[in-house]
RODO-2510 file (C-alpha; in nm, 4 decimals, decimal comma):
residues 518
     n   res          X          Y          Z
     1     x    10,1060    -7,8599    -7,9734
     2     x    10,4416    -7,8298    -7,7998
     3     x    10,2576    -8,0696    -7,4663
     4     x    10,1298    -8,2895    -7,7541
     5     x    10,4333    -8,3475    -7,8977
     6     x    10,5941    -8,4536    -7,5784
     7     x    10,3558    -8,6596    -7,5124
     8     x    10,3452    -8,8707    -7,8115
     9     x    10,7142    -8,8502    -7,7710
    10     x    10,8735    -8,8366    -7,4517
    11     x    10,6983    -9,0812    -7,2029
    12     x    10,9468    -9,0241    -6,9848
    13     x    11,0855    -9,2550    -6,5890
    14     x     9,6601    -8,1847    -6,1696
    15     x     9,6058    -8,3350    -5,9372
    16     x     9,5243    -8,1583    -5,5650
    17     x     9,7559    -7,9427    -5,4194
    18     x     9,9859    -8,2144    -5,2060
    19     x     9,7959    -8,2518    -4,8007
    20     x    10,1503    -8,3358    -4,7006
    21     x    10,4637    -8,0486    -4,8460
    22     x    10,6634    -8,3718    -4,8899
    23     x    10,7909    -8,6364    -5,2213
    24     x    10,5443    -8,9135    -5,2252
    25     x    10,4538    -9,2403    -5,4692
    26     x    10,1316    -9,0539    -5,6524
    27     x    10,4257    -8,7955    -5,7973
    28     x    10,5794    -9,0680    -5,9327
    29     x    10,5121    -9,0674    -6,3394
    30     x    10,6847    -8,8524    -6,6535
    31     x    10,7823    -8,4905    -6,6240
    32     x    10,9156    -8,2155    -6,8289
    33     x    10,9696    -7,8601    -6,8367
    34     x    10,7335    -7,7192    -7,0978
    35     x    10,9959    -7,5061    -7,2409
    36     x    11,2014    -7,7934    -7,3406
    37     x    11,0108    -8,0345    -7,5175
    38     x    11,1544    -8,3248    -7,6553
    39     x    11,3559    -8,4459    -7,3630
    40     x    11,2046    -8,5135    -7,0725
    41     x    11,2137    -8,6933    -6,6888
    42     x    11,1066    -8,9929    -6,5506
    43     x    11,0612    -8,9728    -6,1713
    44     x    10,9592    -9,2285    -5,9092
    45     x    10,9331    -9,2709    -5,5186
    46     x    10,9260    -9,6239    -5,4417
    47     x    11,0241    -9,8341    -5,0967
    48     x    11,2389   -10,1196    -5,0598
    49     x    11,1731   -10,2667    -4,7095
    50     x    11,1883    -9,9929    -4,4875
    51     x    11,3963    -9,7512    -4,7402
    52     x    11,2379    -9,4588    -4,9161
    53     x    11,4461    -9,4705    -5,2786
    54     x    11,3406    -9,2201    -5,5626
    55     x    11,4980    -9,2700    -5,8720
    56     x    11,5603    -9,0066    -6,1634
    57     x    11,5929    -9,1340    -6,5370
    58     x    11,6754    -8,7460    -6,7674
    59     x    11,6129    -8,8578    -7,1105
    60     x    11,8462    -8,6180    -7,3046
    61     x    12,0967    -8,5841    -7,5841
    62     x    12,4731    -8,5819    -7,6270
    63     x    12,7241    -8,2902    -7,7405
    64     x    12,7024    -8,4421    -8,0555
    65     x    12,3106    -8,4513    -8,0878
    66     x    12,1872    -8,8585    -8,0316
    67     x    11,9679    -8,9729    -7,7791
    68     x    12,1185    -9,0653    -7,3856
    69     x    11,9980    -9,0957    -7,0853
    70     x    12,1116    -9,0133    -6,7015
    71     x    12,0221    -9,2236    -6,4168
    72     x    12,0238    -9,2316    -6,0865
    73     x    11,8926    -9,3010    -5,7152
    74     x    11,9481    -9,1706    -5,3619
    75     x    11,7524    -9,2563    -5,0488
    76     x    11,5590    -8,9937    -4,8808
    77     x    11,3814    -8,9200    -4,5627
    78     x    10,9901    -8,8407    -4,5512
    79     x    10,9488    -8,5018    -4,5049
    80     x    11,2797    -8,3970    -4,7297
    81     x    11,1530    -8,1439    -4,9366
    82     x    11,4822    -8,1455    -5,1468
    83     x    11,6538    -8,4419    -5,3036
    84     x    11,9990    -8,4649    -5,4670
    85     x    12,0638    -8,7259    -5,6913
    86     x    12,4070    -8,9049    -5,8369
    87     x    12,3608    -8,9886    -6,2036
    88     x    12,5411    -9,1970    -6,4277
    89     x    12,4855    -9,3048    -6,7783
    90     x    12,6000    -9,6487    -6,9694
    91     x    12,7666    -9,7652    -7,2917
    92     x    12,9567   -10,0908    -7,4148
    93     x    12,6190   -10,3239    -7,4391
    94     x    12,4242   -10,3961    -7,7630
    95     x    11,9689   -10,3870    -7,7813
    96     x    11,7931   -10,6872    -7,7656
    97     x    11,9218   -11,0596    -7,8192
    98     x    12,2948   -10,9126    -7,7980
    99     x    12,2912   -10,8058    -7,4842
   100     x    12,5715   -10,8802    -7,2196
   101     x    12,5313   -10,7262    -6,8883
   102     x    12,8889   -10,7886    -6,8453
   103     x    12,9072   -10,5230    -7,1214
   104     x    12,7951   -10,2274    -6,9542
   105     x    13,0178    -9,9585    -6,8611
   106     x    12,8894    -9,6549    -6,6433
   107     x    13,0363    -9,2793    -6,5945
   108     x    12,9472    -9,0525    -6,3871
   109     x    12,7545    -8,7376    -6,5613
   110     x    12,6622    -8,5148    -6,2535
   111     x    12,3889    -8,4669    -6,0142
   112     x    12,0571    -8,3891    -5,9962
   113     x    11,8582    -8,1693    -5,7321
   114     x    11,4926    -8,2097    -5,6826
   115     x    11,2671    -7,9228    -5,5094
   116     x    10,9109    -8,0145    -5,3985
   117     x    10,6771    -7,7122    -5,4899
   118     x    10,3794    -7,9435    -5,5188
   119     x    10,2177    -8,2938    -5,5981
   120     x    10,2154    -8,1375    -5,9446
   121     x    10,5382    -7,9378    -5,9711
   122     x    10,8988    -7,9852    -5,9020
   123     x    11,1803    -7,7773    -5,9979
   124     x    11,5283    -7,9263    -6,0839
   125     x    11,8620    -7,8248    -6,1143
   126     x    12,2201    -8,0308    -6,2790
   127     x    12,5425    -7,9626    -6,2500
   128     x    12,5770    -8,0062    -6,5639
   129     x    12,3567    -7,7402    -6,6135
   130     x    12,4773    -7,4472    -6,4366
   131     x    12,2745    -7,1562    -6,3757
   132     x    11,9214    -7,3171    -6,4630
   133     x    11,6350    -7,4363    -6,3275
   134     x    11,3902    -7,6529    -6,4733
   135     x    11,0450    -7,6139    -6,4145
   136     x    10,8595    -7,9696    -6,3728
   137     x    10,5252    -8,0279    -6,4539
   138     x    10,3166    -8,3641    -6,5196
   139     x    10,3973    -8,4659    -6,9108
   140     x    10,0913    -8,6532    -6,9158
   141     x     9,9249    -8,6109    -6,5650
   142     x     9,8035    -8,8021    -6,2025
   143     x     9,8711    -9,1455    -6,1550
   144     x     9,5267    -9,3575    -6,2466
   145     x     9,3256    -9,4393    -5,9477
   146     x     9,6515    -9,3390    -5,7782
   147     x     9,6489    -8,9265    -5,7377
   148     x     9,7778    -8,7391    -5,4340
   149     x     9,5383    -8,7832    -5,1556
   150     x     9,3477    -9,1233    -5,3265
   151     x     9,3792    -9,4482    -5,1953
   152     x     9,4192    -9,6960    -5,4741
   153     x     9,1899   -10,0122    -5,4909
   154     x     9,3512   -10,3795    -5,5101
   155     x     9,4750   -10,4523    -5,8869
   156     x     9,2971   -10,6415    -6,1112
   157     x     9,4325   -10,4831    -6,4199
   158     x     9,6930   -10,2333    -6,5098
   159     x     9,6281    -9,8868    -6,3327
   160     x     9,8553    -9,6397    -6,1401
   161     x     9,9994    -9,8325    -5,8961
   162     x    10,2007   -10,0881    -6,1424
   163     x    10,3861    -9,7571    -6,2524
   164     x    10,7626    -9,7699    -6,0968
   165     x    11,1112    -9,8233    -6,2677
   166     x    11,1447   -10,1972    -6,3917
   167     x    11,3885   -10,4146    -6,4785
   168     x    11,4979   -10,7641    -6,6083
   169     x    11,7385   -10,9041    -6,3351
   170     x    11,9345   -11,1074    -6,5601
   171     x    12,0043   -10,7513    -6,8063
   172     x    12,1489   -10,5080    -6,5577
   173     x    12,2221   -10,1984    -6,7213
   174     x    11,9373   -10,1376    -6,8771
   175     x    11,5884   -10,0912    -6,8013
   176     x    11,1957    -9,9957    -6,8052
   177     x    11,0202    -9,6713    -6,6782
   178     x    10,6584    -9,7363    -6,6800
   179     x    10,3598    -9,4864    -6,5704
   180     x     9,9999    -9,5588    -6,6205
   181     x     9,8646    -9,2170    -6,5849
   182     x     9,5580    -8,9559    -6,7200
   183     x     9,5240    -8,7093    -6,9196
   184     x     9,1556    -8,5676    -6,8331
   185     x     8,9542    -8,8089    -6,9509
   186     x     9,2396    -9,0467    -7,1307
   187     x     9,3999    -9,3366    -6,9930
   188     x     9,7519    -9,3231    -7,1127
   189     x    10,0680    -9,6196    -7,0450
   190     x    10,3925    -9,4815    -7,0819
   191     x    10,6919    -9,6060    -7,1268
   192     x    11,0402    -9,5307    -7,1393
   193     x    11,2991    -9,7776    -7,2380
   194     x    11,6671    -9,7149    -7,1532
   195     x    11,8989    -9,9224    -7,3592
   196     x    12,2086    -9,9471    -7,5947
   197     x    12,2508    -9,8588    -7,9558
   198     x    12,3956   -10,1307    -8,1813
   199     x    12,7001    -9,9340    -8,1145
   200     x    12,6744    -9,9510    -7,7767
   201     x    12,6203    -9,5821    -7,6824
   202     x    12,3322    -9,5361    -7,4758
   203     x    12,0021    -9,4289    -7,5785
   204     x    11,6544    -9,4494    -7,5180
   205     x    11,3113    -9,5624    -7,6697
   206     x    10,9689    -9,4166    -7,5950
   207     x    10,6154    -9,4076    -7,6118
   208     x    10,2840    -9,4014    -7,5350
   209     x     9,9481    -9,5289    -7,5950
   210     x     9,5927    -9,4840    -7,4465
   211     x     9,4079    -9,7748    -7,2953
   212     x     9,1146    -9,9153    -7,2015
   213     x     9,0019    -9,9614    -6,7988
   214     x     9,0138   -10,3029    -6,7385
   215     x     9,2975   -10,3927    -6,9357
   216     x     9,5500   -10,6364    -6,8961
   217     x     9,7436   -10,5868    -7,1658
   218     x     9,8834   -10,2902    -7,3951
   219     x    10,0923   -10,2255    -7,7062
   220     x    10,3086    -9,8891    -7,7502
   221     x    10,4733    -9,7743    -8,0668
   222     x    10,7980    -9,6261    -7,9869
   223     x    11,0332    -9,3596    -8,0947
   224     x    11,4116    -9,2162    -8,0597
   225     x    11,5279    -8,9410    -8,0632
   226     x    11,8351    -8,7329    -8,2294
   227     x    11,9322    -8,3727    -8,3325
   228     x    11,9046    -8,1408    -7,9994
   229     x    12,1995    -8,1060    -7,7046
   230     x    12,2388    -8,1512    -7,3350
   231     x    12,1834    -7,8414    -7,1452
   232     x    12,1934    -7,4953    -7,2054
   233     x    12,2246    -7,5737    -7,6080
   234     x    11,9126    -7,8015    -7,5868
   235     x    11,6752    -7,6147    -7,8003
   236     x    11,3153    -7,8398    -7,9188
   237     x    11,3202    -7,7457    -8,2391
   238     x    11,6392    -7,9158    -8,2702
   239     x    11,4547    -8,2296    -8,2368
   240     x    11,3913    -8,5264    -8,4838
   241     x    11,2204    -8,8596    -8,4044
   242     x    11,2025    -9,1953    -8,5877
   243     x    10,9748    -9,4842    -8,5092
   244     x    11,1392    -9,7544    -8,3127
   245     x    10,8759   -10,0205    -8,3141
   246     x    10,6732   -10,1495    -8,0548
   247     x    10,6514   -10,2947    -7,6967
   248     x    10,3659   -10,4835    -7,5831
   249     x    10,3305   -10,5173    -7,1570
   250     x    10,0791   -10,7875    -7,0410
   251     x    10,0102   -10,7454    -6,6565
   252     x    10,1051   -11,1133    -6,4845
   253     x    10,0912   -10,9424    -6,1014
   254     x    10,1905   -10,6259    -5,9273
   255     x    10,5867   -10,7412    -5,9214
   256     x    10,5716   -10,8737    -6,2781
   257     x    10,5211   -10,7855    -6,6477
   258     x    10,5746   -10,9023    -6,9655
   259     x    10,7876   -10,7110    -7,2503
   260     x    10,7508   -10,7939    -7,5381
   261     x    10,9765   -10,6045    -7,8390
   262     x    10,9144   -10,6172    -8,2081
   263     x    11,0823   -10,3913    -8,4639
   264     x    11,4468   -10,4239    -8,5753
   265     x    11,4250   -10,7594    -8,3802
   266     x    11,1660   -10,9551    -8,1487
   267     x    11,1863   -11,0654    -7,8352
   268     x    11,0653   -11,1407    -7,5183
   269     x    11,1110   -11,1400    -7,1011
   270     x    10,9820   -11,1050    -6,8043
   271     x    11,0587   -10,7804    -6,5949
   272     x    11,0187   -10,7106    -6,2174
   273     x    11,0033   -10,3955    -5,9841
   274     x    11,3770   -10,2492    -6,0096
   275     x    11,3090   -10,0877    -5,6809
   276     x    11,0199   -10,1888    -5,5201
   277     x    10,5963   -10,0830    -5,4452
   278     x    10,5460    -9,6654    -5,5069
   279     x    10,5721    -9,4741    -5,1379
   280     x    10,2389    -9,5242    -4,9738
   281     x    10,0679    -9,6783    -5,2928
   282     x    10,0941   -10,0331    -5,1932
   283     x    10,0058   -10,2679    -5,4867
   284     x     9,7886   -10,5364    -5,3899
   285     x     9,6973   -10,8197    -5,6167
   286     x     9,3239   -10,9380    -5,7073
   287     x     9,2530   -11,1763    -5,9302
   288     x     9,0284   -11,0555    -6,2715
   289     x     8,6431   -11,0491    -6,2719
   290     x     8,4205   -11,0807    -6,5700
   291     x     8,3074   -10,7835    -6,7325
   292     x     8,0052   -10,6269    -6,5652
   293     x     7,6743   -10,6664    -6,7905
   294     x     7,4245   -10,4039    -6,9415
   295     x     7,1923   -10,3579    -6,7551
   296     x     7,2847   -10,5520    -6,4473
   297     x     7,2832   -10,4441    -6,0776
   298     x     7,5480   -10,5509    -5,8732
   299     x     7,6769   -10,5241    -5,4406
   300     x     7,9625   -10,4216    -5,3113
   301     x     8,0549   -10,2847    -4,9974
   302     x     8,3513   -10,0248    -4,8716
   303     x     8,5391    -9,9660    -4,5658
   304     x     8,6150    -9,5976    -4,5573
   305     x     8,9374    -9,5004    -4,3712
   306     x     8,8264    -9,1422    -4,3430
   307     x     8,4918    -9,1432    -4,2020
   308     x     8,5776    -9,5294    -4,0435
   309     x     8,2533    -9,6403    -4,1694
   310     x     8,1686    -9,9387    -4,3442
   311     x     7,8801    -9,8234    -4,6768
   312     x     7,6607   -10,0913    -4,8673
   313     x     7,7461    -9,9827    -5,2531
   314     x     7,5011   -10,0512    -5,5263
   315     x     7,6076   -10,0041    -5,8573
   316     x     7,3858    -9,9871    -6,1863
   317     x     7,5144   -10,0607    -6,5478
   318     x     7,3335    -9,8958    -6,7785
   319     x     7,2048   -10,1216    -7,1744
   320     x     7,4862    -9,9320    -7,3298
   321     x     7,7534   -10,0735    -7,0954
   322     x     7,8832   -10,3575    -7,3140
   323     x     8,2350   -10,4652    -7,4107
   324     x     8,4194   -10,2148    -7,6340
   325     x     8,1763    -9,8989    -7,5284
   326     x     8,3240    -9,5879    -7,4337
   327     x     8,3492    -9,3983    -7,1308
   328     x     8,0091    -9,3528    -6,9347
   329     x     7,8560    -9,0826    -6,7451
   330     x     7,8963    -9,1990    -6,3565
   331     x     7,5909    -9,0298    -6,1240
   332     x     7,7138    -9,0596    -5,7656
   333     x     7,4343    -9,0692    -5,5291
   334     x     7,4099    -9,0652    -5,1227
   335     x     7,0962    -9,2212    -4,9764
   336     x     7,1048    -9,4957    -5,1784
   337     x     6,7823    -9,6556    -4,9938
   338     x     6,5855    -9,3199    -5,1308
   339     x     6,7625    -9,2658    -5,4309
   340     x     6,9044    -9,5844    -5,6136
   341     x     6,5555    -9,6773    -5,7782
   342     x     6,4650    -9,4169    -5,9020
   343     x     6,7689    -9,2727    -6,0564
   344     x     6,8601    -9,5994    -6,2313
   345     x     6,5123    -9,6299    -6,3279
   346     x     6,5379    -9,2973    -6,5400
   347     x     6,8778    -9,3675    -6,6606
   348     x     6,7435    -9,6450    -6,8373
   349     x     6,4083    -9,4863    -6,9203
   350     x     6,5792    -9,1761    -7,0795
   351     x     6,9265    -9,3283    -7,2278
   352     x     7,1260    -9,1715    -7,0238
   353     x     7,4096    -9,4791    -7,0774
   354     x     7,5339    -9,3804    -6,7367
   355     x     7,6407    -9,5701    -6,4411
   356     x     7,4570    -9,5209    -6,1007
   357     x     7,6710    -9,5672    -5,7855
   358     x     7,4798    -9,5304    -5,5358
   359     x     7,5892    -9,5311    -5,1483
   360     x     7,3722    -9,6308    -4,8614
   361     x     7,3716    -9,4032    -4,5361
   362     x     7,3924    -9,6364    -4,2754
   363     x     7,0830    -9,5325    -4,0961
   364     x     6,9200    -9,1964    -3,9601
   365     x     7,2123    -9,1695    -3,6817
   366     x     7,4494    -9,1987    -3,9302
   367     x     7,2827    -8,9156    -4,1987
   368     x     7,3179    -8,6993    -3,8885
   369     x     7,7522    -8,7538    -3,9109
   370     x     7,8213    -8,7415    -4,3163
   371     x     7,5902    -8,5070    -4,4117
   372     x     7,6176    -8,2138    -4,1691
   373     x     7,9564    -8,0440    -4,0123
   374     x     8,2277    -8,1125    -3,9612
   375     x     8,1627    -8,4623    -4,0275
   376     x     8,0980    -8,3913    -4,4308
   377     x     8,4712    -8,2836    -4,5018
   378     x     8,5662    -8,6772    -4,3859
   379     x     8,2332    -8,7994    -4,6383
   380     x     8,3615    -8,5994    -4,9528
   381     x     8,7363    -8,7605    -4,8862
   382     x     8,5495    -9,0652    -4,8784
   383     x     8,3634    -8,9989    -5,2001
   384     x     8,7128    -8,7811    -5,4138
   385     x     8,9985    -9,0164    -5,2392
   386     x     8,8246    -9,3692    -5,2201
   387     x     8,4864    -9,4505    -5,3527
   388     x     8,6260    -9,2901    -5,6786
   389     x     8,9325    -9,4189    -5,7103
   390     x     8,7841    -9,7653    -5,6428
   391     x     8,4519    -9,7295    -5,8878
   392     x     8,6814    -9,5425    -6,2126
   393     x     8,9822    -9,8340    -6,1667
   394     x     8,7420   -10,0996    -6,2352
   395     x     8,4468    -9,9944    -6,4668
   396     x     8,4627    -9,7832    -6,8119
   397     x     8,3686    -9,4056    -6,6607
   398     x     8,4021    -9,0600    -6,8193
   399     x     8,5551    -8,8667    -6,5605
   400     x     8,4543    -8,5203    -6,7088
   401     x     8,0750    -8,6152    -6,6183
   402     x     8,0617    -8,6979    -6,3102
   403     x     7,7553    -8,6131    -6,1406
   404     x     7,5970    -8,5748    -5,7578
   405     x     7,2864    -8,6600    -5,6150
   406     x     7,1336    -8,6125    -5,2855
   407     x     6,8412    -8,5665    -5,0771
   408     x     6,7140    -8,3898    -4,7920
   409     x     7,0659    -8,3588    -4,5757
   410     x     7,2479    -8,5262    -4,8379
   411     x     7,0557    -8,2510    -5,0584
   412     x     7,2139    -7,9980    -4,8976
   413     x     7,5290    -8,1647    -4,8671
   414     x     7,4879    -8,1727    -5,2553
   415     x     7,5413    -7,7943    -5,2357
   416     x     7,8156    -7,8349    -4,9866
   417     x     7,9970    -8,0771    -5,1930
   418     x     7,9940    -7,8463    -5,5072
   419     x     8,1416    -7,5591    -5,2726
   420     x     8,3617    -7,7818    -5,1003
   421     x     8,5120    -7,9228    -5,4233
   422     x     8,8843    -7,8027    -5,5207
   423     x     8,7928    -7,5587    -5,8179
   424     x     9,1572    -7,6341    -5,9144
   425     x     9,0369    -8,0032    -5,9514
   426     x     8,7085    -8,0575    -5,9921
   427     x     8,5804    -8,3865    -5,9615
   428     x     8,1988    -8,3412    -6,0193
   429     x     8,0519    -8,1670    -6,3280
   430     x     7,6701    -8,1333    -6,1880
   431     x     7,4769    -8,1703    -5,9027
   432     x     7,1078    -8,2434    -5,8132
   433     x     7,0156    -8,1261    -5,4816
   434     x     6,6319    -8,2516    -5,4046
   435     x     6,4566    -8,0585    -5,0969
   436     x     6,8167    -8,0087    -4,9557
   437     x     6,8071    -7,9051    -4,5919
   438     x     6,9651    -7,6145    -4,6347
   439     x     6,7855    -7,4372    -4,3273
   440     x     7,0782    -7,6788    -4,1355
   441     x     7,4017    -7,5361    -4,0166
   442     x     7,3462    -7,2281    -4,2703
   443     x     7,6190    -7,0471    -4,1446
   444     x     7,8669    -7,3408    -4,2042
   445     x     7,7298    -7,3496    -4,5439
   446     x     7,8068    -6,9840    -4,6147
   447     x     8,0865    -6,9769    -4,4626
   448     x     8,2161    -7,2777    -4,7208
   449     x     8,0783    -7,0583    -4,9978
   450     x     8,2828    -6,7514    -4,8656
   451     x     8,5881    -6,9504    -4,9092
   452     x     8,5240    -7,0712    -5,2812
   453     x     8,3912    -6,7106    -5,3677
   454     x     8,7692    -6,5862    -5,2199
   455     x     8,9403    -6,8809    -5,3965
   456     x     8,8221    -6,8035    -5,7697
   457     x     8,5080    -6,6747    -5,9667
   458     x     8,5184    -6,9565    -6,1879
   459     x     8,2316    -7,2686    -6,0963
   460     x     8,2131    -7,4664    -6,4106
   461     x     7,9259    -7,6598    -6,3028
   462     x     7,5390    -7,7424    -6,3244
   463     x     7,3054    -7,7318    -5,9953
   464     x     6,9973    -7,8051    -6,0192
   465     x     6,7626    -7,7369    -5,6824
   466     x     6,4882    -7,8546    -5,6581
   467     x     6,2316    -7,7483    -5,3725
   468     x     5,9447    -7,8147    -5,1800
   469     x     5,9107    -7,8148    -4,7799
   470     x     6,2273    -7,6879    -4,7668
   471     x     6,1800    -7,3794    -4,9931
   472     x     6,2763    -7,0831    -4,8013
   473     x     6,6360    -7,2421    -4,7097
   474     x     6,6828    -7,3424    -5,0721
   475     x     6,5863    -7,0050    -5,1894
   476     x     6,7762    -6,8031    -5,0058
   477     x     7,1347    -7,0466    -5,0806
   478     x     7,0125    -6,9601    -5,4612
   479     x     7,0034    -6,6248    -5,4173
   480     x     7,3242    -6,6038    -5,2321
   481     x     7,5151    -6,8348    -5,5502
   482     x     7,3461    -6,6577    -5,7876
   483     x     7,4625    -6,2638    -5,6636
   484     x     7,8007    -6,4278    -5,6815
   485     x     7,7699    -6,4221    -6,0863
   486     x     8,0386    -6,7084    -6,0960
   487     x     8,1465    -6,7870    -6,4481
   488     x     8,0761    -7,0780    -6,5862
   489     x     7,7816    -7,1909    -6,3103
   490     x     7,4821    -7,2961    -6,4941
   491     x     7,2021    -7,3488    -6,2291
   492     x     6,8077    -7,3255    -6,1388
   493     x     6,5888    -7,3614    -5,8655
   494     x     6,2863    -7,5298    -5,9321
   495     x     5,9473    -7,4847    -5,7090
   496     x     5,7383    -7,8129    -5,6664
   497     x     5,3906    -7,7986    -5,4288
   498     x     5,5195    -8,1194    -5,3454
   499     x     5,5408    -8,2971    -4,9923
   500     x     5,9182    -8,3730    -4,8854
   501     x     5,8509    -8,7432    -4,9560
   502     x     5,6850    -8,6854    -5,2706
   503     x     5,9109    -8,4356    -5,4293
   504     x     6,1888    -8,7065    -5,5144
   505     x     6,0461    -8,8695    -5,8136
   506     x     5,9974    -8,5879    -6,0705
   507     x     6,2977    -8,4234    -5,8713
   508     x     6,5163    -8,6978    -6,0301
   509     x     6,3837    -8,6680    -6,3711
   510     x     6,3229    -8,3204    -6,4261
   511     x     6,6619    -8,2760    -6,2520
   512     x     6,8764    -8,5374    -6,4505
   513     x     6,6777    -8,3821    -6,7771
   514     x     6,8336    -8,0500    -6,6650
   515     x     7,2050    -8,2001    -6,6110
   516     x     7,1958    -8,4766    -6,9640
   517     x     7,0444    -8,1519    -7,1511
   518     x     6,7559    -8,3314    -7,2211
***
């Protein structure tokens, strides 16, 4: 309740554990520590030419219990793992139409000290503050289409690489934290307005609001806060919010929204990147496309920077896929010249309402590098850092059920993939592996399964085998998962006297039966 709260509340500046032990743009969003909610952090790591600024915004309280806020910025060095950071706060200006920059006043309130632990945790310390140490997590959680390791597609609507700290250049002294982040399978904006009472103490106005992929355009209802102190007397149940209208942000390019404000007043301007792009997230512009149709097939094509390979995409859109529909089902497939027909075929048959993205494999010579080792840890980056990132920015997908399919080699890279996946993060729900050649590089394959059986017990996941020439192999992997007795794997191995060839048809219905539960 307590996350919830903040959430709703605090939109404040699980991703893989961080490749790199280093600060980086996909941290940038709102953080907290969960024994403090109601106040909150806004955190971002952005570049201005060839500087590497982050930039702290501690959404807070005063002695005497009303909402302030503490900002500041340092430059940093890749590779610092610990950051300390000047703040100041503000007072003197008015909200809204009376607004003077020539009003502000700053003060210095202390510093801040950042600690890298992870892409997903920080811990923080303040001066102000002494003897504790906050423990950061994600408020809401990884950047959309932006998450440590991804590589985000170019923007055609509003997705994790517009998040930053913002500003109007003509209002200096106040300002705009924005994060477009998710929450499993949510979408949320947040945003965090630092401003002026009509006092002119400084204070702050938040919210959030889920949205739709594909958006342009979003409005948040915002609150303040009052009640709770800075520091060591901060205690959440101290807290008390109060609506405080709403802000609507329209998406114009990737160094330019529109705010618009309506509650105790209205108005409207134009705000641009306060700092600049998020640290190796560059945002890259592309104009909007029309809304994919049901049922329609469409081409694309990606140029992988892990496996240097460029794959012919094919993507189906299922009847169901029409404007206001939720979240789909998204079946990944390899071997897209074996595969793609069939499966979107029975997604359609059956009512699946899922979309079928489905990869070509760039000939024989080329099965022979993604599917097999070591060339299949480049082909699942691929797949979890760019084909995803690119597919789930762009079309309406339900990331909790994602699916796998694959044949033959890219059968048993099927299994590999559902070994090889993070079980911290997993990206795939179920996985169809049809005659997978399992009988190839065996001891590579166990060897991956050693790992995940030393990592955790848990495999939430469905696998569905199916066999035919390749029986013995497939067999023998089964028995070998199944003596494992992970929790939460749901999975069966199904005999067809079937030739290799002819084993893919029912494969693909009998298996996506198994995985839809149906």
């Amino acid at each position: 309740m307590k996350r919830l709260f903040a959430i709703a509340f605090l939109a404040l500046a699980a991703a893989l554990p961080a490749a790199a032990q280093t600060f980086g743009g996909a941290m940038s969003g709102s953080w907290w520590d969960a024994s403090r909610a109601g106040e909150g952090q806004f955190i971002t790591f952005e570049t201005v030419g060839n500087r590497n600024v982050v930039y702290l915004a501690y959404f807070t309280y005063t002695e005497d219990g009303r909402a302030t806020w503490q900002v500041g910025n340092v430059d940093y060095v890749p590779g610092a793992t610990s950051l300390t950071i000047p703040l100041i706060t503000g007072s003197g200006a008015r909200f809204g139409a009376a607004f003077n920059a020539s009003d502000v006043r700053t003060v210095a309130t202390g510093t801040a000290t950042l600690e890298f632990v992870s892409c997903s945790r920080m811990r923080m310390r303040h001066t102000g503050i002494a003897g504790v140490v906050l423990d950061l997590t994600r408020t809401v959680g990884p950047l959309a289409g932006a998450g440590c390791g991804e590589t985000p597609p170019s923007v055609k609507a509003l997705t994790g690489v517009v998040s930053g700290s913002w500003w109007n250049a003509g209002r200096g002294g106040e300002g705009q934290f924005i994060n477009f982040e998710t929450l499993g399978n949510r979408n949320v904006a947040f945003l965090a307005y630092f401003t002026y009472t009509a006092d002119g103490a400084a204070t702050w106005l938040v919210g959030n609001a889920d949205y739709t992929i594909g958006s342009r355009n979003i409005t948040i209802p915002l609150v303040s806060g009052s009640g709770a102190r800075f520091g060591t007397a901060f205690r959440a149940q101290d807290v008390q919010v109060a609506n405080a209208g709403t802000a609507t942000l329209e998406l114009t390019s990737c160094s330019t929204l529109r705010l618009s404000y309506s509650g105790t007043q209205s108005f409207a301007h134009n705000i641009s990147r306060l700092v600049g792009p998020l640290t190796g997230l560059p945002c890259v512009d592309n104009p909007a496309t029309g809304t994919p149709l049901a049922n329609e097939t469409h081409f694309d094509q990606y140029d992988s920077a892990h496996t240097h390979f460029a794959y012919p995409i094919t993507i189906y859109f299922p009847p169901g896929y029409v404007p206001g529909s939720a979240n789909h089902p998204v079946i990944y497939a390899a071997d897209s010249e074996f595969l793609f027909q069939g499966i979107a075929d029975t997604v359609r048959a059956r009512g699946y309402n899922a979309i079928v993205v489905a990869v070509g494999n760039g000939g024989s010579d080329r099965r022979f590098i993604d599917y097999v080792s070591p060339g299949w840890t480049q082909y699942f980056r691929f797949l979890k850092f760019e084909l995803m990132p690119y597919i789930e920015t762009q079309y309406r997908v339900d990331r909790t059920r994602r699916s796998y399919v694959g044949y033959s080699l890219s059968g048993s890279f099927a299994g590999v993939a559902m070994l090889m996946d993070d079980p911290f993060d997993r990206r795939f729900a179920s996985f169809l592996s049809i005659d997978g050649s399992f009988w190839n590089q065996t001891i590579n394959i166990y060897s991956i399964e050693e790992e995940l059986f030393s990592a955790t017990r848990n495999v939430p996941v469905s696998l569905y085998l199916a066999s035919a020439e390749n029986r013995q192999s497939i067999a023998n992997f089964f028995e070998r998962v199944s003596a494992r007795r992970y929790v939460g794997l749901r999975m069966i191995n199904r005999d067809y006297a079937l030739s290799h060839a002819a084993v893919v048809a029912p494969a693909i219905t009998d298996g996506l039966a198994f995985i839809f539960g149906n």
